[in-house]
C-alpha positions as CSV (number, residue, x, y, z in Angstrom):
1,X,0.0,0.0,0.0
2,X,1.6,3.5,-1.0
3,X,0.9,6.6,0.8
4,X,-1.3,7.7,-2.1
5,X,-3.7,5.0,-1.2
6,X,-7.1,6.9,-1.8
7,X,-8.7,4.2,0.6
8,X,-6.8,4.0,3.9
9,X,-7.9,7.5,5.7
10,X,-11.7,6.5,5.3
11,X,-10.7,3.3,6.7
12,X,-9.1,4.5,10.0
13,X,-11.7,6.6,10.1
14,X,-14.1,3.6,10.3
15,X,-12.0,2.2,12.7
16,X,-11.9,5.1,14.5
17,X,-15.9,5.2,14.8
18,X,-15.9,1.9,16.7
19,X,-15.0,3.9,19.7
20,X,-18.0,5.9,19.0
21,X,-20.4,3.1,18.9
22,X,-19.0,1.4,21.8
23,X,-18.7,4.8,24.1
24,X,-22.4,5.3,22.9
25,X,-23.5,2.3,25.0
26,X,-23.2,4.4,28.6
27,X,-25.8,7.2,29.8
28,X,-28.8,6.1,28.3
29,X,-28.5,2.4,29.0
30,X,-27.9,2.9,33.1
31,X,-31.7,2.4,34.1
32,X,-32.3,-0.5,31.8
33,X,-29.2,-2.4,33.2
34,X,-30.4,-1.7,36.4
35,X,-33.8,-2.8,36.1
36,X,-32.4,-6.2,33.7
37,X,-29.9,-7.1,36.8
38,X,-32.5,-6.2,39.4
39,X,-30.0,-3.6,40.9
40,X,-29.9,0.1,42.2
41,X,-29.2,2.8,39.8
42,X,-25.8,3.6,41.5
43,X,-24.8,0.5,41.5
44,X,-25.8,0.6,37.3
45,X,-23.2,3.1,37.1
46,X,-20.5,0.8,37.5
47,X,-20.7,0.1,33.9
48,X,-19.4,3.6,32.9
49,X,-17.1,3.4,36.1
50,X,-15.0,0.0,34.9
51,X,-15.4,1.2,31.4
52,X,-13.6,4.3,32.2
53,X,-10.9,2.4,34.2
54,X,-10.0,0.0,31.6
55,X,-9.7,3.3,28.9
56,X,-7.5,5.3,30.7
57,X,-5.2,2.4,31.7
58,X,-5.2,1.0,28.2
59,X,-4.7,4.1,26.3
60,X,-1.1,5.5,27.0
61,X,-0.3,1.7,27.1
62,X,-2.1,1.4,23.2
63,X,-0.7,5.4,22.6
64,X,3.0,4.1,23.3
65,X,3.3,0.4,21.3
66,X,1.6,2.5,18.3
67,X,4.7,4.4,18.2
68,X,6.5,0.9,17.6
69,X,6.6,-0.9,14.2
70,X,3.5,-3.0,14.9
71,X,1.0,-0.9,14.3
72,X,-1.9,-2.8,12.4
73,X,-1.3,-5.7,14.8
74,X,-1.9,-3.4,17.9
75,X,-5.0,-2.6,16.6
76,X,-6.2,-5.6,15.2
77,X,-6.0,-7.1,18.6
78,X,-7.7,-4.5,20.2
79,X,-10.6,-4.8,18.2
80,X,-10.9,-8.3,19.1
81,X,-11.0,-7.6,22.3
82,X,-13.7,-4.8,22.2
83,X,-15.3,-7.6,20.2
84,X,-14.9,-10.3,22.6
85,X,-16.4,-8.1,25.0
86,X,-19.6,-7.1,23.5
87,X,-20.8,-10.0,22.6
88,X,-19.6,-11.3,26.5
89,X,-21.4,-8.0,27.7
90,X,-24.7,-8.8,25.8
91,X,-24.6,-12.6,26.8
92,X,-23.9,-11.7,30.3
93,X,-26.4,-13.4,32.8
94,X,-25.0,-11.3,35.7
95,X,-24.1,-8.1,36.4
96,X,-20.3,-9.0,37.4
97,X,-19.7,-11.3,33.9
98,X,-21.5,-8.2,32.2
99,X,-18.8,-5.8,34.3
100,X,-15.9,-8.1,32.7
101,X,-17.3,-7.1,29.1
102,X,-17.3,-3.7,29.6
103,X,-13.8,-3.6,31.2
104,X,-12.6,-5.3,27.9
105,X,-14.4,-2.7,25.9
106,X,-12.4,0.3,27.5
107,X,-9.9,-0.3,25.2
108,X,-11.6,1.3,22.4
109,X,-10.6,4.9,24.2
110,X,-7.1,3.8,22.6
111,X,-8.1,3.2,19.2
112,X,-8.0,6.5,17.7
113,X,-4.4,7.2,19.1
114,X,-3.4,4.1,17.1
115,X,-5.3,5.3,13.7
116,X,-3.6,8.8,14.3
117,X,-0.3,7.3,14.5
118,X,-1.1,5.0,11.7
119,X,-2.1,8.2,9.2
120,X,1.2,9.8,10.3
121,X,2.9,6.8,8.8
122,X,1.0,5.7,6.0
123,X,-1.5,8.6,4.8
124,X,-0.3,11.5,2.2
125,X,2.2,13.8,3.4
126,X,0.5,16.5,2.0
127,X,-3.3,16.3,3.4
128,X,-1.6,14.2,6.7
129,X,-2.9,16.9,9.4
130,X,-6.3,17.3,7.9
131,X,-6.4,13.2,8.3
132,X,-5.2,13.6,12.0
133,X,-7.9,16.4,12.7
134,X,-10.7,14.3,10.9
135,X,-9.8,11.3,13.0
136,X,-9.6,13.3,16.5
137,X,-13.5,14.7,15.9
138,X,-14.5,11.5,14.5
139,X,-15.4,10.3,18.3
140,X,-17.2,13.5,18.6
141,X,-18.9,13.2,15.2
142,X,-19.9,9.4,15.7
143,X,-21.5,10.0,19.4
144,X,-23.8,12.3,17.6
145,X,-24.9,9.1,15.8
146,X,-24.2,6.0,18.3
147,X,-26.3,7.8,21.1
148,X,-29.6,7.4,18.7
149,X,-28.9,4.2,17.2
150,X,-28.4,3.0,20.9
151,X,-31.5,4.6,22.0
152,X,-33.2,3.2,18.8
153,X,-32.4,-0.3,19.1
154,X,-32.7,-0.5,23.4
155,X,-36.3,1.4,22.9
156,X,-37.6,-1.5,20.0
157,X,-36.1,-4.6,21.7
158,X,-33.4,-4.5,24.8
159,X,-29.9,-2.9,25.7
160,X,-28.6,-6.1,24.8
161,X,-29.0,-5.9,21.2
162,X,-27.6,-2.7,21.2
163,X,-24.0,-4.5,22.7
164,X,-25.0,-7.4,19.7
165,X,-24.9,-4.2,17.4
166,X,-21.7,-3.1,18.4
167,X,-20.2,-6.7,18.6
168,X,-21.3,-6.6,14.8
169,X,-19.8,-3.1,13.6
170,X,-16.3,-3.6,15.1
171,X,-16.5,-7.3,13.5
172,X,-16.7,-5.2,9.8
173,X,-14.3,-2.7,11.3
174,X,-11.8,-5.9,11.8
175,X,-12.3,-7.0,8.4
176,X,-11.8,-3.5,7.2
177,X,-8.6,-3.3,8.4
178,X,-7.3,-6.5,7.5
179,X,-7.9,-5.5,3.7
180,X,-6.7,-2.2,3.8
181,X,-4.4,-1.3,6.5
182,X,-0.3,-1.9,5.1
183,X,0.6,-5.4,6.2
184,X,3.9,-6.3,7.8
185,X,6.3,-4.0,10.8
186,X,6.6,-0.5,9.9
187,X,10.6,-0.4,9.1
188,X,11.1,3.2,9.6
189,X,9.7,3.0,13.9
190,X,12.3,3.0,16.5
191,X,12.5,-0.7,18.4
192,X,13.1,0.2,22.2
193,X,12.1,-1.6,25.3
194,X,8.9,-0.7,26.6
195,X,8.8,1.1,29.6
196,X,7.1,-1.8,31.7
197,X,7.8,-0.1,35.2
198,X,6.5,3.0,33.4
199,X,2.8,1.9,32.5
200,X,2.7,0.1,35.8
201,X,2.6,3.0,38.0
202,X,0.8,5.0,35.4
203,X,-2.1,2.7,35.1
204,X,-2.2,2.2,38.9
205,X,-2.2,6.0,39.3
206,X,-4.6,7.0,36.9
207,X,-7.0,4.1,37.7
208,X,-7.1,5.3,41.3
209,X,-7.4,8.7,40.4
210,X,-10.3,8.2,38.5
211,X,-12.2,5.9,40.9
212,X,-11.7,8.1,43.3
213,X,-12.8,11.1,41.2
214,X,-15.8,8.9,40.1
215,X,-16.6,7.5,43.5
216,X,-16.3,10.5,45.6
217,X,-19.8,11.6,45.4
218,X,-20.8,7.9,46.7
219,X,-18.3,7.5,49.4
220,X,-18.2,11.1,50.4
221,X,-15.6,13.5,49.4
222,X,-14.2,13.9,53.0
223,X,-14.6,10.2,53.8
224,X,-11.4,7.9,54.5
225,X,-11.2,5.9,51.2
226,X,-11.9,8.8,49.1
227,X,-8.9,10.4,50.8
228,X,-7.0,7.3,50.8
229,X,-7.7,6.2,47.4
230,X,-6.9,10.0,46.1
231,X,-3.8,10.2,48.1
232,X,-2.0,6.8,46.8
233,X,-2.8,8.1,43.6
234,X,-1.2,11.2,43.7
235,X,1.9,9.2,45.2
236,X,1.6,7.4,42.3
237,X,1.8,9.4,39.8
238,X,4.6,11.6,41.4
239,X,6.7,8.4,41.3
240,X,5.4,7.9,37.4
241,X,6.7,11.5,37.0
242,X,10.2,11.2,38.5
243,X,10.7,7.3,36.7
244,X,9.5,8.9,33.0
245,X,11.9,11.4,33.8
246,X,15.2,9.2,34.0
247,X,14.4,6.4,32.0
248,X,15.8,6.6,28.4
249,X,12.5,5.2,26.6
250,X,9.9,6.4,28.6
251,X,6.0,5.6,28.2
252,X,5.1,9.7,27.2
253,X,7.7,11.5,27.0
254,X,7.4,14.5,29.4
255,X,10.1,16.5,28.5
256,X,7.4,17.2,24.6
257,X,5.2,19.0,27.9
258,X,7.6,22.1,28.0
259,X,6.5,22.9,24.5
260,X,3.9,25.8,24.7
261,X,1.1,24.0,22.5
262,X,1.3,20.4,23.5
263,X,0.9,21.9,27.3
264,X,-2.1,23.9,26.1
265,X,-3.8,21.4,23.9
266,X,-3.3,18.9,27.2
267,X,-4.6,22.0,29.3
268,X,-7.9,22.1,27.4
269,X,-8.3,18.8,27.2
270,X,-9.0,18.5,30.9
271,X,-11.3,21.4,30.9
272,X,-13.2,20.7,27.8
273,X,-13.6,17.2,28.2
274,X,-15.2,18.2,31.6
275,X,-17.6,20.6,29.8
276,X,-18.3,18.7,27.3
277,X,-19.8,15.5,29.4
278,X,-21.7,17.9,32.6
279,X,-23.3,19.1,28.8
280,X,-24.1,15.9,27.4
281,X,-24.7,13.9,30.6
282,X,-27.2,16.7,32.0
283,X,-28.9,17.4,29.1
284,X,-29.7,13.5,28.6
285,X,-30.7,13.5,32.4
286,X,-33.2,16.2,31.3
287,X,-34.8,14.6,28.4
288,X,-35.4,11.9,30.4
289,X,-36.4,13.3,33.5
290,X,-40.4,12.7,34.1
291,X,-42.9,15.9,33.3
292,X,-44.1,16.1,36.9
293,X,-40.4,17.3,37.7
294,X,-40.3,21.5,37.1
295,X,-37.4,20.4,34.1
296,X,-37.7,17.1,32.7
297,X,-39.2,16.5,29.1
298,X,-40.4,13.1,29.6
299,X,-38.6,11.4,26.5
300,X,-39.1,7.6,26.4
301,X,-34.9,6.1,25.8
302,X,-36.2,5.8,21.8
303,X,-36.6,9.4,21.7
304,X,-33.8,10.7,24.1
305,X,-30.8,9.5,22.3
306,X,-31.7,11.8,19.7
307,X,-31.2,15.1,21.9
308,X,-27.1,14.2,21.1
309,X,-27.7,14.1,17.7
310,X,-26.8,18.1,17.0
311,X,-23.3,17.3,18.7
312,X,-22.3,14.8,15.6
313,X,-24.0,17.6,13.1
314,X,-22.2,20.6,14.6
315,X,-18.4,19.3,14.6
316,X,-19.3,17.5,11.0
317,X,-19.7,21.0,9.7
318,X,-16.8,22.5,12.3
319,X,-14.7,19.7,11.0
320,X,-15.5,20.5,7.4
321,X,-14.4,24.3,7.8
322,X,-11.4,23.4,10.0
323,X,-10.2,21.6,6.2
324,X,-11.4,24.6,4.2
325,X,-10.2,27.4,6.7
326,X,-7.7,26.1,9.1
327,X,-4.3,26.6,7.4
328,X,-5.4,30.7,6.6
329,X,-6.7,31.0,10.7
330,X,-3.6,28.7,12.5
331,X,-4.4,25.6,14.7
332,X,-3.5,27.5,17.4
333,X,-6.3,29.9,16.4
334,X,-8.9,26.8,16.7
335,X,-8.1,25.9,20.3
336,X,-9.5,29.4,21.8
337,X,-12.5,29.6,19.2
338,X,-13.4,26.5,19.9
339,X,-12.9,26.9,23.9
340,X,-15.5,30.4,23.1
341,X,-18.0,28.1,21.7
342,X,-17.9,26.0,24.5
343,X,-18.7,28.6,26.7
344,X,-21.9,29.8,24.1
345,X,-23.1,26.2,24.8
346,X,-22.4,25.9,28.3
347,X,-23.6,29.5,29.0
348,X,-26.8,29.2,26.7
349,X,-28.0,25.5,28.1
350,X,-27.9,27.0,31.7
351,X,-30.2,29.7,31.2
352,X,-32.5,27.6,28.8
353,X,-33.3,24.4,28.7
354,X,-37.3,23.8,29.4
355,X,-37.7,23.1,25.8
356,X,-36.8,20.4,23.9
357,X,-35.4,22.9,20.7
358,X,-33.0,24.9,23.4
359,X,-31.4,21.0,24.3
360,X,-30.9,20.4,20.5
361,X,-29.5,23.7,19.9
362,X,-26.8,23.7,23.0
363,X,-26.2,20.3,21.7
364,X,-25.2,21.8,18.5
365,X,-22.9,24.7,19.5
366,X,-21.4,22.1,21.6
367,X,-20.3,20.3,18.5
368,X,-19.3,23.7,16.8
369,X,-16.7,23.9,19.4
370,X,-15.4,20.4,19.6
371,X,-15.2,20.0,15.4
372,X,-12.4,22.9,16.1
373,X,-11.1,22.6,19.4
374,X,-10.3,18.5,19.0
375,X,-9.3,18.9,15.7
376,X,-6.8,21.7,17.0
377,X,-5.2,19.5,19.8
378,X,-4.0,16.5,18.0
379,X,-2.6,19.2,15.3
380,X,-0.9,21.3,17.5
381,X,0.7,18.1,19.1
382,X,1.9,16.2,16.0
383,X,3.6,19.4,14.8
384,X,5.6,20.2,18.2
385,X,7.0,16.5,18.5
386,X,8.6,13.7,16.6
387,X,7.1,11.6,14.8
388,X,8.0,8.4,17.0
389,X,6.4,10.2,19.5
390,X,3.4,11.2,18.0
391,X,1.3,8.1,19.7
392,X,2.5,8.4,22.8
393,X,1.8,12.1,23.1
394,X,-1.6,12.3,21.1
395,X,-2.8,9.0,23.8
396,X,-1.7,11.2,27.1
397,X,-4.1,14.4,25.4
398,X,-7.1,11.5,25.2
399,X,-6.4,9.9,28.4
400,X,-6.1,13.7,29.6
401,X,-9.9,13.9,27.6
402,X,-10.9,11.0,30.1
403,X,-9.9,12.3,33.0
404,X,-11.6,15.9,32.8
405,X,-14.9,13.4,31.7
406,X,-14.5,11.7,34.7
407,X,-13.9,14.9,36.4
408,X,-17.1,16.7,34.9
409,X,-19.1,13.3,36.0
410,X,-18.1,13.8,39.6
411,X,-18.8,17.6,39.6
412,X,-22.3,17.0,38.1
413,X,-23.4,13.8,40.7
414,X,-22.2,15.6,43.8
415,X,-23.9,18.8,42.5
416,X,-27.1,16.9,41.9
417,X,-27.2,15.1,44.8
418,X,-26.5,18.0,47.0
419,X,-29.4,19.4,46.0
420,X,-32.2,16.3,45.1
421,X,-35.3,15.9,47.0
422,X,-36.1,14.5,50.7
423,X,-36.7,11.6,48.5
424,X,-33.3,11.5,46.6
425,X,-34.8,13.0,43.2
426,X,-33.1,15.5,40.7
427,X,-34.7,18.7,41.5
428,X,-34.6,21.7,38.9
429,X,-31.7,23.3,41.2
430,X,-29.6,20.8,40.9
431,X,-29.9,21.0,37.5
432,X,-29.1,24.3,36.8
433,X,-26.2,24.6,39.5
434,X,-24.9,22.0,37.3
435,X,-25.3,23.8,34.1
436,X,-23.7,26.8,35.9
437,X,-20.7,25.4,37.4
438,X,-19.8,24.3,33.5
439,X,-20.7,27.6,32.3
440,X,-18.4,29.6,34.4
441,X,-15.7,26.8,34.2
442,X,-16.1,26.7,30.4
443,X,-16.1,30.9,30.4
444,X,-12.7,31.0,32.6
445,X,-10.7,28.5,30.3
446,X,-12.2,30.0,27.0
447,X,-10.2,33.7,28.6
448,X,-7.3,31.9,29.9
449,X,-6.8,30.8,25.9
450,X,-7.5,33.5,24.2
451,X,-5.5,36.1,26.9
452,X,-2.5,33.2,25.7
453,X,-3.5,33.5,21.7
454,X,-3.1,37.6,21.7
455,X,-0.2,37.5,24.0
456,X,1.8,34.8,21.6
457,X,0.7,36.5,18.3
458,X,1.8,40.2,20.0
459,X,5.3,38.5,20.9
460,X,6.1,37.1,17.5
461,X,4.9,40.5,15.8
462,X,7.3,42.1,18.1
């Protein structure tokens, strides 16, 4: 296969979607998985939990072997195991085995640092940044899609064909990839040892960081294993920080983090990610929400899974401008316009949202601002580092992406259940706090970055 090969982009781009589809399977399912296993609504939420575990230890793991020369390999496995565990996940006859197919699905958060550093390789020289911008929004793009077809197929049958669906898609994704992606090692990637010690301590401080980030509002944010859990992960992670530093072929390379934009694309990714899922998880929690509350719209799961939709439609057109209009405005340009129409979204869904057109329309903006701002980051990364670094770095920014999700999860539960009813029910406050807190957040970083843009374009005028 040359680099000219007209067919391999739209292939990683399928492959990339897979992580769509399978990261669609979350919010809207909770309630019927608790109902199916006869369990409590927070104990539901375990699925998203181990889900989110598995991702965030798998992805810098996934981000630094893509580097390597094994590329179509890496992924080819990977997808058997997200396979694997869909169809384990819709056969489950317990909640635990079905726990044990949703850990193995986590690894599609790696995927689309793989197909990134697979189009560095293999795509056109010459359109190889558009290709890496399309495949960073292609998540966004494809939750737009997989959040409807998930409600669709749970609404006419059960949740579990929507996992049989899944199991289905990333079995064509597998077969795509076996025709097209170039066969063989990639000769021209560095062979080093892995950094075994490296992922250890990363994956054992990130997975306690994010339980305890995603537990807190459970156990209590003052209680003993919250603090416990959060301290040995901070531990953790300062070891991580000093071992990455000294070894000579470290998992991500920390020194690329002294380089202006690959800091600030990993500093948005936090907050925006955050943003992003308060947006998306409240405004499901809304549609859903019975009419006898004083905010919910009363949308049966067929319906609500359709409120995402604008997100997919908003960075489709984002994305298509970024291609048109990104080389005359600078990738650095995209980060803080997209960070503005964050805020837009953030800001407009917490002073409206009793209507059903207001959700769809937040929704959209949201989109606006991911098409640019996640098609900015992975940019402004693969320019500012080597190439046999480029997986590595662009998996750190997504597992960065997972931890401000799993950040913005914890700020909307403990919000929300501050303020729910005597009898533990969302209340309209609660709600709108929620919208608030994003808001403001989303306002704060959206000036932080474009203070930075006008102070860097001032200084190189100068």
């Amino acid at each position: 296969m040359s680099q000219g090969n007209p067919r391999l982009v739209p292939a990683l781009i399928f492959a990339a979607l897979s992580t769509a589809i399978v990261s669609s399977l979350g919010m809207l399912l909770v309630p019927s998985i608790a109902e199916t296993y006869e369990i409590s609504v927070s104990s539901a939420q375990w699925m998203l939990t181990v889900n989110l575990l598995a991702g965030a230890i798998a992805t810098p793991v996934m981000g630094r072997l893509s580097d390597g020369p094994h590329k179509k390999t890496l992924l080819l496995v990977s997808l058997i195991i997200i396979l694997f565990g869909s169809v384990l996940a819709a056969l489950a006859p317990n909640f635990a085995t079905f726990l044990i197919g949703r850990s193995m699905q986590g690894l599609t958060y790696g995927i689309v640092p793989v197909t990134i550093a697979l189009a560095r390789r293999y795509a056109n020289p010459a359109t190889v940044h558009h290709s890496i911008s399309t495949l960073s929004v292609t998540v966004a793009t494809g939750i737009g899609i997989g959040y409807p077809l998930t409600g669709v197929v749970a609404g006419l049958w059960s949740f579990k064909w929507a996992f049989w669906f899944a199991a289905v898609f990333v079995f064509i994704v597998i077969f795509v990839v076996l025709r097209i992606i170039p066969n063989g090692p990639d000769e021209n990637a560095p062979r080093t040892n892995f950094d075994f010690l490296g992922a250890l301590l990363l994956a054992a401080g990130l997975g306690l960081l994010l339980l305890g980030i995603s537990e807190g509002s459970h156990w209590g944010w003052v209680s003993i294993p919250t603090a416990t859990v959060l301290l040995a992960a901070l531990i953790l992670l300062t070891i991580w920080v000093k071992v990455e530093l000294r070894v000579a072929h470290p998992l991500i390379n920390l020194n690329t983090l002294r380089q202006g934009e690959v800091l600030l694309a990993n500093f948005a990714a936090i907050g925006l990610g955050a943003a992003l899922y308060i947006g998306m998880s409240v405004a499901s929690l809304v549609a859903q929400a019975p009419a006898t509350t004083d905010f919910g719209l009363a949308l049966p799961v067929f319906w609500a899974g359709f409120v995402i939709m604008p997100l997919s439609v908003g960075s489709l057109v984002a994305n298509r401008l970024v291609r048109r209009f990104g080389h005359h405005l600078g990738y650095a340009a995209l980060l803080p316009i997209g960070a503005v129409l964050f805020a837009a979204a953030a800001t407009f869904l917490w002073l409206a949202h009793s209507a059903l057109w207001e959700l769809l329309l937040g929704m959209l903006v949201f989109g606006l601002g991911m098409g640019a701002s996640y098609a900015a980051m992975p940019a402004l990364i693969a320019r500012s580092v080597a190439a046999e670094q480029l997986g590595s770095s662009v998996s750190f920014n997504q597992v960065l992406r997972t931890v401000g999700s799993s950040f913005g999860t914890a700020v909307s539960a403990a919000i929300i259940a501050m303020h729910a009813s005597a009898g533990g029910a969302t209340t309209g406050e609660g709600v709108n706090l929620t919208f608030a807190v994003s808001a403001f957040g989303c306002i704060l970083l959206s000036l932080c970055l474009v203070i930075h843009f006008f102070y860097k374009a001032r200084k190189h005028r100068a």
